[in-house]
C-alpha positions as MATLAB code, in Angstrom:
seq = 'XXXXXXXXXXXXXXXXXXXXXXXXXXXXXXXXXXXXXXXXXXXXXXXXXXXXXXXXXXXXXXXXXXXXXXXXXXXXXXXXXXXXXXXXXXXXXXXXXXXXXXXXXXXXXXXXXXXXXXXXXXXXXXXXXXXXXXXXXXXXXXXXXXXXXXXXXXXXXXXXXXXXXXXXXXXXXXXXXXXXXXXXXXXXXXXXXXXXXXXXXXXXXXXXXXXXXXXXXXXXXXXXXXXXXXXXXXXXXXXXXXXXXXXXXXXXXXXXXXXXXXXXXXXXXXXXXXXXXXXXXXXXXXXXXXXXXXXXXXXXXXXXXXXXXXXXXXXXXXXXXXXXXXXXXXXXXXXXXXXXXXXXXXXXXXXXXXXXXXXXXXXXXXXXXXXXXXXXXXXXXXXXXXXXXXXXXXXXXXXXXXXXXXXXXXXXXXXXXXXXXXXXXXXXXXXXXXXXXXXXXXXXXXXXXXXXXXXXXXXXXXXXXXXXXXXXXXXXXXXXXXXXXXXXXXXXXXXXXXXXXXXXXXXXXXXXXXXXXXXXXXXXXXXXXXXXXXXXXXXXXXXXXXXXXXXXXXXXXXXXXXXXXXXXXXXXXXXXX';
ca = [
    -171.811  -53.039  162.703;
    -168.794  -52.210  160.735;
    -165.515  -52.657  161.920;
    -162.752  -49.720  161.582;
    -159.187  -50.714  159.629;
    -156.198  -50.991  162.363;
    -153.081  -50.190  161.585;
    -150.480  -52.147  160.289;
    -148.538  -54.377  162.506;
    -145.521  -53.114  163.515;
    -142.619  -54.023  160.944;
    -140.003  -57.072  161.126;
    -137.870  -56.588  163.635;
    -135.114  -57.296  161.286;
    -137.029  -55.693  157.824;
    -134.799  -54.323  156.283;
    -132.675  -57.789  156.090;
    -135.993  -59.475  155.457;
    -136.748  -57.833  152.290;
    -133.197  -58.271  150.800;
    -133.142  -61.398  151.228;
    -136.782  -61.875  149.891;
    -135.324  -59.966  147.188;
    -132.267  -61.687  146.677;
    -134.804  -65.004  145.592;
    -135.550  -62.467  142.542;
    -139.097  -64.244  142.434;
    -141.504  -61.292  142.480;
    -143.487  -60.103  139.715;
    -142.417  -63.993  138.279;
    -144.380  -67.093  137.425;
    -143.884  -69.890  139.947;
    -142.694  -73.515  138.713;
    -144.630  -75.913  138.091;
    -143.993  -77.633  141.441;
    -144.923  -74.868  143.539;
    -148.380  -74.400  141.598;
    -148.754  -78.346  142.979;
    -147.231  -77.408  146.313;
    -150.030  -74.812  146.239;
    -152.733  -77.231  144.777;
    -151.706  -79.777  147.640;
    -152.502  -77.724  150.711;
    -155.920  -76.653  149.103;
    -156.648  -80.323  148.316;
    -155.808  -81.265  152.508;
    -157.055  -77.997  154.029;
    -160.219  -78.662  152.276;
    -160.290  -75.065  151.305;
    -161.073  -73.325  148.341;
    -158.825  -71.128  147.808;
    -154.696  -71.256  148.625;
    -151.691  -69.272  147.626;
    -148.106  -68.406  148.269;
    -147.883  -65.454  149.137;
    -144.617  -63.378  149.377;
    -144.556  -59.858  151.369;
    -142.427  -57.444  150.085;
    -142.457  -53.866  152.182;
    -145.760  -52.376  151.073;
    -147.738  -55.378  149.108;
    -147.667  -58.932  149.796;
    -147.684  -60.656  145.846;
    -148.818  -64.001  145.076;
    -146.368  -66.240  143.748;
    -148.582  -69.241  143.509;
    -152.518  -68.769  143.807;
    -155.299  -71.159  143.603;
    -159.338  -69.444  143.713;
    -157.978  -65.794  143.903;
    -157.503  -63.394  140.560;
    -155.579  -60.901  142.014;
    -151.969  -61.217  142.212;
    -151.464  -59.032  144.843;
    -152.853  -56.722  146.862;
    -151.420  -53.873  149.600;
    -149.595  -55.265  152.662;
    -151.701  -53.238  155.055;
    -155.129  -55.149  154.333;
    -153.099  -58.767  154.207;
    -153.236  -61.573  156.604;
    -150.108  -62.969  155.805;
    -148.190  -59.676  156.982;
    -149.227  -61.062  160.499;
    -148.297  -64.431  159.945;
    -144.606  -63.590  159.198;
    -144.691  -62.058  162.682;
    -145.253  -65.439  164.666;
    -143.612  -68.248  165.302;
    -145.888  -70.486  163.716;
    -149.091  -71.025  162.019;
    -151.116  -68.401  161.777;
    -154.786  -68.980  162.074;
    -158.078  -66.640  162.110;
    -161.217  -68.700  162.496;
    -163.573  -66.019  161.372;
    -162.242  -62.613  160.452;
    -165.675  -61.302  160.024;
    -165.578  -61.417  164.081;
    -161.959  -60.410  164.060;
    -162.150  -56.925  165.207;
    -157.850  -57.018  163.113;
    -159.577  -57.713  159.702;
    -163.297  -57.338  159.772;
    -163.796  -54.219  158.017;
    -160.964  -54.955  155.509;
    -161.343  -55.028  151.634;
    -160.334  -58.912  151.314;
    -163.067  -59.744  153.909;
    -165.977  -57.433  152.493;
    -165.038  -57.845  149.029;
    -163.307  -60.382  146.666;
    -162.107  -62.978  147.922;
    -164.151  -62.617  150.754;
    -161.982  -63.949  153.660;
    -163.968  -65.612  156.974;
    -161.417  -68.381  157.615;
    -157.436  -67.895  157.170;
    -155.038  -70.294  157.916;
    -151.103  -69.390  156.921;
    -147.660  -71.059  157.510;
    -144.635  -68.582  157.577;
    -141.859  -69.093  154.795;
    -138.984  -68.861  157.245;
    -135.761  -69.249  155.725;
    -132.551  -70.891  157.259;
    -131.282  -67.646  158.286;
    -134.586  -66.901  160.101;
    -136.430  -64.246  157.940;
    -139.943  -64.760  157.007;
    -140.360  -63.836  153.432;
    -144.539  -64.834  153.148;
    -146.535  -67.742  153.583;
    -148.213  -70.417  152.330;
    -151.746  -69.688  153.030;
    -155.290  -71.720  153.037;
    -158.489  -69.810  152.989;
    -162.331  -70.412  153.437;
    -165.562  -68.442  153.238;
    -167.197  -70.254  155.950;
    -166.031  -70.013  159.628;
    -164.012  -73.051  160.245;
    -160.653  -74.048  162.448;
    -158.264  -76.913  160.678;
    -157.431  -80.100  162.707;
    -154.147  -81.173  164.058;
    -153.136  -83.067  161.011;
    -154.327  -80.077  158.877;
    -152.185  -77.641  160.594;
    -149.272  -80.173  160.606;
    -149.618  -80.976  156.693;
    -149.810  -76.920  156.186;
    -146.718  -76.482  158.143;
    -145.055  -79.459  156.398;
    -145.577  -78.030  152.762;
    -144.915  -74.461  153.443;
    -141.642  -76.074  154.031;
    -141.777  -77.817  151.230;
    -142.280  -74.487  149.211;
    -139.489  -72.853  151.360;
    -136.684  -75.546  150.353;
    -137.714  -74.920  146.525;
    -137.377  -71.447  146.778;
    -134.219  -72.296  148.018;
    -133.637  -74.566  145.552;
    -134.690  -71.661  142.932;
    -132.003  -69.387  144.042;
    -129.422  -72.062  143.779;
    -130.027  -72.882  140.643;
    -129.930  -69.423  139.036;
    -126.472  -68.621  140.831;
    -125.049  -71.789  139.311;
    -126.279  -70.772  135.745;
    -124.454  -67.062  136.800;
    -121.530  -68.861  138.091;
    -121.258  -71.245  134.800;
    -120.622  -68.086  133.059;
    -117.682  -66.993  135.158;
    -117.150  -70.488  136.647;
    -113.241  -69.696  137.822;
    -114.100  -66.807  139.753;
    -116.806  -68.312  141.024;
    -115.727  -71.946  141.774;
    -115.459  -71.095  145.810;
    -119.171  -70.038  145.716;
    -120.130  -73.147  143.586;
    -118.628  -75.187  146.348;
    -120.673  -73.797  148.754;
    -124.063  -74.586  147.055;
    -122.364  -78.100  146.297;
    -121.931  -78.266  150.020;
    -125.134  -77.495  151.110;
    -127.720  -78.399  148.093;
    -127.515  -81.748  146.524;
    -129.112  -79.978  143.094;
    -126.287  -77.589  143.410;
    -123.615  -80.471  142.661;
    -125.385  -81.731  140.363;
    -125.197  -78.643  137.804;
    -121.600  -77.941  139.425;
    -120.738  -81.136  137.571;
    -122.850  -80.499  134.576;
    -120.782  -77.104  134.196;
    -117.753  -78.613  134.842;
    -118.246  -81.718  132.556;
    -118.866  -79.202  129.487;
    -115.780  -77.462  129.688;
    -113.712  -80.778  130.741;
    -112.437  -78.829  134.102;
    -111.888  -80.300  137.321;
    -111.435  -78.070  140.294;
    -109.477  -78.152  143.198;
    -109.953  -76.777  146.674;
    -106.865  -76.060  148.977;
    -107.134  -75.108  152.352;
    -103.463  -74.001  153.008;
    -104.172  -74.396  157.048;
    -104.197  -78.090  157.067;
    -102.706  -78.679  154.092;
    -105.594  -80.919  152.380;
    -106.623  -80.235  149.109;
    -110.798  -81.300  148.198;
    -110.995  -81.702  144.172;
    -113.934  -83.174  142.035;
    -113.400  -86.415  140.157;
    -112.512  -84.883  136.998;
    -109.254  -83.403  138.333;
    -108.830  -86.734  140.123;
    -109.234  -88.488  136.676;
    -106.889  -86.194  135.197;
    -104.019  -86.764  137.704;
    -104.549  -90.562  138.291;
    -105.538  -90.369  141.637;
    -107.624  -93.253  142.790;
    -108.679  -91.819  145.925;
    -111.607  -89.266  146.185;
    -110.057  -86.906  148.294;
    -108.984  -84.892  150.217;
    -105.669  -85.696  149.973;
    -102.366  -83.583  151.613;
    -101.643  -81.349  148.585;
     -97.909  -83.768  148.266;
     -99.937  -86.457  147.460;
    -101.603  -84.780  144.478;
     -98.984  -84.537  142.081;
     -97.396  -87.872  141.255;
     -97.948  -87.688  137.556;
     -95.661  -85.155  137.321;
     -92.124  -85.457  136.545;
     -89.941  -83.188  138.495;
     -89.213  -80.314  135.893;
     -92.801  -80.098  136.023;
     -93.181  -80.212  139.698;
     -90.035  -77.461  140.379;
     -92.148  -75.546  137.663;
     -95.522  -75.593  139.069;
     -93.899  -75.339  143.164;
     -92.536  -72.145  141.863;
     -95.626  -70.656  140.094;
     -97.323  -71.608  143.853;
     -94.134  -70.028  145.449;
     -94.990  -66.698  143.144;
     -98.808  -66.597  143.818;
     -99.033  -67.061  147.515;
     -96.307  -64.097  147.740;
     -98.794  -62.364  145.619;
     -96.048  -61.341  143.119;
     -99.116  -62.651  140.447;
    -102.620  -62.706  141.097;
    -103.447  -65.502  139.310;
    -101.756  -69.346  139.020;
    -101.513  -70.391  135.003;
     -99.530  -72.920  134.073;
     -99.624  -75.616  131.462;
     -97.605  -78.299  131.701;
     -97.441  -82.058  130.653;
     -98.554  -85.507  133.239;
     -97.674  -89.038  132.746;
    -100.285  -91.535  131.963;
    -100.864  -95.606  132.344;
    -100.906  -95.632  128.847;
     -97.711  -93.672  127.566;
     -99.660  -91.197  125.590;
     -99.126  -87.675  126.157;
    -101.834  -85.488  128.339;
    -101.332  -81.477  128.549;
    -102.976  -79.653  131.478;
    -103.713  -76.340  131.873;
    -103.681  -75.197  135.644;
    -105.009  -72.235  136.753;
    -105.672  -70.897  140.058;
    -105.982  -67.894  143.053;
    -105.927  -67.277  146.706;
    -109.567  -66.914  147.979;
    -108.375  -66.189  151.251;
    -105.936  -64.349  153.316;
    -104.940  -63.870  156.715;
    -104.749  -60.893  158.649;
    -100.631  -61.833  158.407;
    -101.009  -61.609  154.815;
    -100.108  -65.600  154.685;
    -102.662  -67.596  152.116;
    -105.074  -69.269  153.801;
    -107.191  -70.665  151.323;
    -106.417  -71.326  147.349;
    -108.849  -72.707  144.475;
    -108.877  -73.160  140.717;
    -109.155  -75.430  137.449;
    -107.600  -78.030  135.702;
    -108.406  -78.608  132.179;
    -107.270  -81.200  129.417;
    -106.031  -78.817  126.985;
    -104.278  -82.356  124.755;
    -107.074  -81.411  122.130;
    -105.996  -77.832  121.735;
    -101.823  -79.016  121.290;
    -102.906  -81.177  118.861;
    -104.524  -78.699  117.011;
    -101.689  -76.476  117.402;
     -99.444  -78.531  116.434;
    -101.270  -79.282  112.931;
    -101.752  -75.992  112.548;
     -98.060  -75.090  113.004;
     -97.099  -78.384  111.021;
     -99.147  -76.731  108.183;
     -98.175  -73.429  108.468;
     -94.605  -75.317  108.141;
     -95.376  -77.061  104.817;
     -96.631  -74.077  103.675;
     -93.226  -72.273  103.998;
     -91.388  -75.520  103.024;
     -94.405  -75.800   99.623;
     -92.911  -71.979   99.176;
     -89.488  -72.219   99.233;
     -89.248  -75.770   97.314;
     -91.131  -73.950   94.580;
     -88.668  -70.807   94.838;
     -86.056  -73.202   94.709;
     -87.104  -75.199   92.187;
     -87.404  -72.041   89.746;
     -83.658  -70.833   90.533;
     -82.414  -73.966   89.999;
     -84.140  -74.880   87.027;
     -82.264  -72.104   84.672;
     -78.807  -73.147   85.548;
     -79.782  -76.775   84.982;
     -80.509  -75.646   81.466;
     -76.990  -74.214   81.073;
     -75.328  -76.759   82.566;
     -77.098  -79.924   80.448;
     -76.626  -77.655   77.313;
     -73.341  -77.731   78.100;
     -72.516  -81.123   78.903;
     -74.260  -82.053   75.240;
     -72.339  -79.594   73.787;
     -68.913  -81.505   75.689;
     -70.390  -84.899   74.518;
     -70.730  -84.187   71.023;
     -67.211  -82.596   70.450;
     -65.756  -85.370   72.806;
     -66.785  -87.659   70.012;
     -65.162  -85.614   67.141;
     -62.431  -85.775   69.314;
     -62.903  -89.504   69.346;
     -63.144  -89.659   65.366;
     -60.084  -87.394   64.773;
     -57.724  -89.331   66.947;
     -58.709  -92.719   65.028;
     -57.901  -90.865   61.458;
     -54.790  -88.983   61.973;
     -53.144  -89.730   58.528;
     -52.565  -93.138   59.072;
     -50.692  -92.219   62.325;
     -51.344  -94.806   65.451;
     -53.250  -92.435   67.805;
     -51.107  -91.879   71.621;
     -52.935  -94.867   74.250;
     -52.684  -92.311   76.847;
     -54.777  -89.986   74.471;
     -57.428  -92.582   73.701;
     -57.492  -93.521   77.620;
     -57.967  -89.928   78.693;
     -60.661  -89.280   75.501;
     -62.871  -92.839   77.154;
     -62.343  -91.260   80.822;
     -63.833  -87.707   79.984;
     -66.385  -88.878   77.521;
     -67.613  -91.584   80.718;
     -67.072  -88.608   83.368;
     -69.497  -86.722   80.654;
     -72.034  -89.553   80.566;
     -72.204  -89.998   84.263;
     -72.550  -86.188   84.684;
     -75.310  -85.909   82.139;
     -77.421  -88.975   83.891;
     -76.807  -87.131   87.457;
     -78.195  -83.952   85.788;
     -81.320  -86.108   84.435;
     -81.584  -86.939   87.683;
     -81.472  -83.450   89.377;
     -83.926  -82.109   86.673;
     -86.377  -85.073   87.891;
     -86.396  -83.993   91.689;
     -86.783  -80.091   90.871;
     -89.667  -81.206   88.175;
     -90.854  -82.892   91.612;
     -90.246  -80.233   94.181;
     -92.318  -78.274   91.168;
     -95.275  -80.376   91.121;
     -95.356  -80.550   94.909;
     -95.733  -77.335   95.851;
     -97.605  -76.481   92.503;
    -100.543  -73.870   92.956;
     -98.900  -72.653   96.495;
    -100.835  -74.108   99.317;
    -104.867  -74.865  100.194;
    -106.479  -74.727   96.619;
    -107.940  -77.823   95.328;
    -107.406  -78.664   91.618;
    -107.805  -81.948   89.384;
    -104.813  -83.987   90.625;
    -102.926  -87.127   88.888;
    -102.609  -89.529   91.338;
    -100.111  -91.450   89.382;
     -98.143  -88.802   88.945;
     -98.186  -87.730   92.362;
     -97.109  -91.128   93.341;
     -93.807  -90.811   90.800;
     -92.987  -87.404   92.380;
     -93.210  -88.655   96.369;
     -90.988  -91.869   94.757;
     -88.726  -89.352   93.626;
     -88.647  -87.285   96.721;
     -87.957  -90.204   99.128;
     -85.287  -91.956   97.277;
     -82.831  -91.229   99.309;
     -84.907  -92.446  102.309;
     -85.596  -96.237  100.595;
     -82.801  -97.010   98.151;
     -80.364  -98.472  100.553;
     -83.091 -100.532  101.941;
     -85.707 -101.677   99.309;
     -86.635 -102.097   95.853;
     -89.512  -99.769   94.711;
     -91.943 -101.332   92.390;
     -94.875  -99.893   90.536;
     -97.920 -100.996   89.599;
     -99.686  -97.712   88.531;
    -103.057  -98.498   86.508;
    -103.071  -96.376   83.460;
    -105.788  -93.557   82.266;
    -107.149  -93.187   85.928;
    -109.277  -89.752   86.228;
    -108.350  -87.353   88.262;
    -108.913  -86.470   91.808;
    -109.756  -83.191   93.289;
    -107.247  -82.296   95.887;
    -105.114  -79.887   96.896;
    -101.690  -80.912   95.418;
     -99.090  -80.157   98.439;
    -101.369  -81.909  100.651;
    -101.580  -85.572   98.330;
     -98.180  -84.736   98.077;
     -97.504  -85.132  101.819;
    -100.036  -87.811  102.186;
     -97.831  -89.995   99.662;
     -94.196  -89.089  101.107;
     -95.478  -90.149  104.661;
     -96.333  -93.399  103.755;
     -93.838  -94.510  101.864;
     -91.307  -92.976  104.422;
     -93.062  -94.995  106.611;
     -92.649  -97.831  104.946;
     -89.153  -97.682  104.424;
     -88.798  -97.320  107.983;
     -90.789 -100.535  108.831;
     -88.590 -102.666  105.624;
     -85.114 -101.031  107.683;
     -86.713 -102.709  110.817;
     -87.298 -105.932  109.247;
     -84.344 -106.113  106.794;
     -81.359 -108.717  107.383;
     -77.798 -106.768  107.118;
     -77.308 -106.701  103.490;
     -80.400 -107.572  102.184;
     -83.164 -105.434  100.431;
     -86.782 -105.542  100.925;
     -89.582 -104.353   98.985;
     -91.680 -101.205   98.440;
     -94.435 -101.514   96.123;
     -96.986  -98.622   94.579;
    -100.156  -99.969   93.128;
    -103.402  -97.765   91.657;
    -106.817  -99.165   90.713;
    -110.285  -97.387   90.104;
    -112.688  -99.095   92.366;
    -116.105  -98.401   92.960;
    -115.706  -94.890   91.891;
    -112.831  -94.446   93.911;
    -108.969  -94.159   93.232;
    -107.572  -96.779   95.292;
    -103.987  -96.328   96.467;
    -102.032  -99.155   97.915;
     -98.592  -98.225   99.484;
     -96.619 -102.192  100.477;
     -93.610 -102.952  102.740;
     -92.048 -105.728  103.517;
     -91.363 -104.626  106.755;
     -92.098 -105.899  110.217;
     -95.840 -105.755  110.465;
     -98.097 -104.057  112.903;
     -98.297 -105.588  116.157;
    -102.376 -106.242  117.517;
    -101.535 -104.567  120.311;
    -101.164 -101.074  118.818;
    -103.434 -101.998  116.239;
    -106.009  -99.621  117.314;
    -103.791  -96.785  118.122;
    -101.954  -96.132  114.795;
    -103.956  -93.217  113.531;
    -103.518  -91.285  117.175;
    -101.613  -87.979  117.192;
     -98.315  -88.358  118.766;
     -98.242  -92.230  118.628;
     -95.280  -93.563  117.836;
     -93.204  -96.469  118.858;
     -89.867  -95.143  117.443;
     -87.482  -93.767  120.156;
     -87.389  -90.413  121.345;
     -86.012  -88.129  118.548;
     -87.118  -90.676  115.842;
     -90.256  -89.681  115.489;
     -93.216  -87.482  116.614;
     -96.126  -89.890  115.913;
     -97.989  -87.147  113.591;
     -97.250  -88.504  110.131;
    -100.223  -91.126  109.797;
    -102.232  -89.113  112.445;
    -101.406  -86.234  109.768;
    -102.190  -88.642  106.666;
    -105.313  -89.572  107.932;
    -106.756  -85.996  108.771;
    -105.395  -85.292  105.024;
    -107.712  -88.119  103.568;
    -110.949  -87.023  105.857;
    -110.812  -83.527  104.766;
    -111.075  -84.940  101.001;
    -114.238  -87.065  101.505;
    -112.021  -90.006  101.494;
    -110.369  -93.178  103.460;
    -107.663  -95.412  104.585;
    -107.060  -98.277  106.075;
    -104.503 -101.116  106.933;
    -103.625 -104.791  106.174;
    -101.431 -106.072  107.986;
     -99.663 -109.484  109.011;
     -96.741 -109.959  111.548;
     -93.787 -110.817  109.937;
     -94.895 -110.045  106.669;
     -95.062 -106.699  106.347;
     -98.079 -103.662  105.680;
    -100.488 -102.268  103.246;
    -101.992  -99.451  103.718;
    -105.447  -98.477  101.735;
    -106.226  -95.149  100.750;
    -109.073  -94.353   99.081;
    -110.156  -90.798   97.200;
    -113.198  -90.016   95.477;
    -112.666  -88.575   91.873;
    -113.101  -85.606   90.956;
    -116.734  -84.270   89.805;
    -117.356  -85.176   86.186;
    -114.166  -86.844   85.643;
    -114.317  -90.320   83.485;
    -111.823  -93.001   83.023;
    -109.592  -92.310   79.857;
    -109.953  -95.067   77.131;
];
């Protein structure tokens, strides 16, 4: 006797929500992880049965997900057993559907894979829709015990909570790529799936953000560690939103109250504001804040605001290299304009001043052979008083023509080439430069080792490199220096190891161990505000990296500094004889 096809069950009462949410999993026509094949492989392995799937009933097929003794990976909803499970509360059981007048006569019972026992547990999500089951199947009649039906409902559970799990995880790889607009949604999933926090912060953690969650009803504000970290806050949270901004100084704060005043009477859409925070440690932390209202009332008062925080310290520093070389640049430019104009009326001028010293002594010869004739003392006292004023005027002009040969040689080749560099000569022309920075305060002595090869550099660079330290070093012998005594500056150059090795000396104050460490970190300084921005041996030391090179420090309280600065010479260079 064969048995006739019924028709199929009556849909869902809620279908059409059903199958978009089933949909909104975006797991059919996929392959299923690796722990749902085991999920799969588990309730085979207890059921005893050959053959076990997940399968997942969209509204004319049901498709296997997972599948274990079964080649097809789906088949039309209207022959399936599992479109009946979804419509029970529970398991779903059919002891032998060759006697089951529902599914004798149907293709998975006559043919492949031959269905007599079925055994399924709906794949009910928390909202209540039943997107499938996880199914067990036999080709014997059979019924499964208690603890069968219990470990089948148990692991179709299992298999509904990674599903879940799934669709988490691909919205927080979406929301990573707009994480802003979707922080409130992120919080959600942190909220309700422990996996979902844990990518949250992954996220997060690679863009150095930490968010912040106000809810403008009571007032608190929930943020994640890294904003806590970034405002010093040693509690987790939440905290009343006055609490939250104690690193702030109050320019800051009026700034920042305002930018909230502007948002939440939506005269801007979006909160962005960058602004400076005080740290333990003295040393300067920018943070960009950006955020918008998620939620409004039906007043049109905010109810709910969210956003970012992110250390943006990197990107100032950067800036302000960038706009410190841009700066030298224009200052490389102009000294060598300068230099140029100069150098032509120099020329007059010391022409001139020979030409004045040579007649001032025919002068001189013609007043002491005048016939015999006494020559006039006020004569002879105004003839030594011009010829000095002439002598003085010709050294001050050597001296000009030295600092525009300088300025020159600085800013020769404009700006960012490299070229074969004379480190000694470099040296002379930063000496030069600084003099008026050191020669109140300390001698400058040289110890410059002859025939050194050449480094490859680029020239306004070096140049800076040099000026810096020895600035600095007449900066640290001023510290040290007892009223009316000099200190000492020293220069020394050596080829060691391959290397040019530059050592710039003071007999200043020393380095303290304390700060030992922190020399070499932009904006570091411990001169007072206006004295100094802390970039020049942050600056000297980027200089030296980006040539393959070193530096260091020797230091000794009391004694003064050395600082080391190695360069590697340039290719196929050799030491002159």
């Amino acid at each position: 006797m064969t048995a006739t096809l019924t028709a199929v069950p009556r849909p869902h009462r809620d279908e059409a929500a059903r199958v978009a949410e089933l949909r909104s999993f975006d797991v059919l026509d996929t392959a299923a992880d690796a722990d749902i094949d085991a999920l799969t492989r588990l309730a085979a392995h207890l059921c005893d049965a050959p053959v076990a799937a997940v399968s997942l009933v969209d509204t004319d097929r049901q498709w296997f997900l997972s599948r274990l003794g079964v080649a097809a990976s789906e088949t039309p909803r209207g022959v399936s057993f599992c479109t009946h499970a979804i419509e029970g509360e529970g398991l779903f059981e059919v002891a032998d559907a060759t006697r089951d007048a529902r599914f004798a006569g149907t293709p998975l019972v006559t043919g492949d894979p031959h269905i007599v026992f079925y055994a399924g547990a709906p794949l009910v999500t928390p909202s209540g829709h039943a997107l499938g089951a996880l199914c067990v199947i036999d080709h014997t009649p059979r019924t499964l015990t208690d603890g069968q039906r219990e470990a089948l409902t148990l692991i179709g559970r299992q298999v509904m909570r990674r599903l879940e799990q799934q669709r988490a995880l691909k919205a927080l790889q979406a929301f990573s790529d707009e994480r802003v607009a979707h922080l409130e949604q992120l919080q959600q999933y942190a909220g309700t799936l422990a996996l979902s926090e844990q990518r949250l912060a992954m996220v997060l953690a690679a863009v150095e953000a930490g968010y912040w969650d106000w809810n403008l009803v009571t007032g608190e504000v929930t943020f994640s560690p890294r904003f806590g970290e970034l405002f010093q806050l040693e509690c987790a949270g939440p905290l009343p939103v006055e609490d939250l901004f104690a690193a702030l100084d109050d320019p800051e704060l009026e700034a920042l109250h305002t930018a909230f005043a502007d948002l939440f009477a939506r005269r801007v859409e979006r909160l962005h504001e960058e602004f400076q925070v005080r740290t333990p440690d003295s040393e300067p932390r920018w943070l960009r804040f950006r955020g918008h209202v998620t939620a409004w009332g039906d007043d049109g008062e905010p109810l709910r605001a969210l956003g970012l925080a992110v250390d943006i310290t990197g990107d100032r520093q950067r800036d302000h290299q960038m706009r410190t070389t841009q700066k030298l640049d224009a200052i490389g430019a102009l000294a060598a304009g300068v230099a140029h104009e100069i150098n032509t009326p120099l020329q007059f001028v010391s022409h001139n001043l020979d030409f004045l010293a040579s007649h001032c002594a025919t002068v001189s010869e013609g007043l002491t052979a005048c016939n015999g004739v006494p020559p006039d003392a006020d004569a002879l006292l105004l003839h030594d008083e011009v010829a000095g004023a002439i002598a003085e005027s010709i050294d001050g002009l050597e001296r000009v023509t030295q600092i525009v040969r300088a300025l020159k040689e600085f800013s020769h080749q404009g700006r960012g080439g490299r070229e074969r560099i004379d480190i000694n000569q470099m040296i002379e022309n930063a000496i030069t430069l600084t003099r008026n920075e050191w020669k109140f305060v300390a001698a400058f002595e040289r110890d410059l080792a002859p025939g050194l090869p050449p480094v490859a550099a680029a020239g306004y660079e070096c140049g800076q490199l040099l000026v810096n330290l020895i600035v600095n070093a007449a900066h640290a012998v001023l510290a040290a220096s007892a009223a009316g005594r000099k200190g000492v500056i020293s220069a020394r150059t050596r080829l060691v190891n391959g290397q040019i090795e530059i050592r710039v000396s003071d007999t200043g104050t020393g380095i303290p161990p304390e700060i030992r460490d922190r020399i070499f970190e932009p904006f570091f300084t411990t001169k007072s505000v206006g004295k100094g921005t802390g970039q020049g041996l942050a600056t000297a030391r980027a200089i030296v990296e980006r040539h393959g090179g070193s530096i260091d420090f020797e230091t000794e309280m009391g004694c003064g500094t050395t600082f080391v600065v190695r360069f590697p010479t340039a290719a196929g260079s050799q030491q002159a004889a």
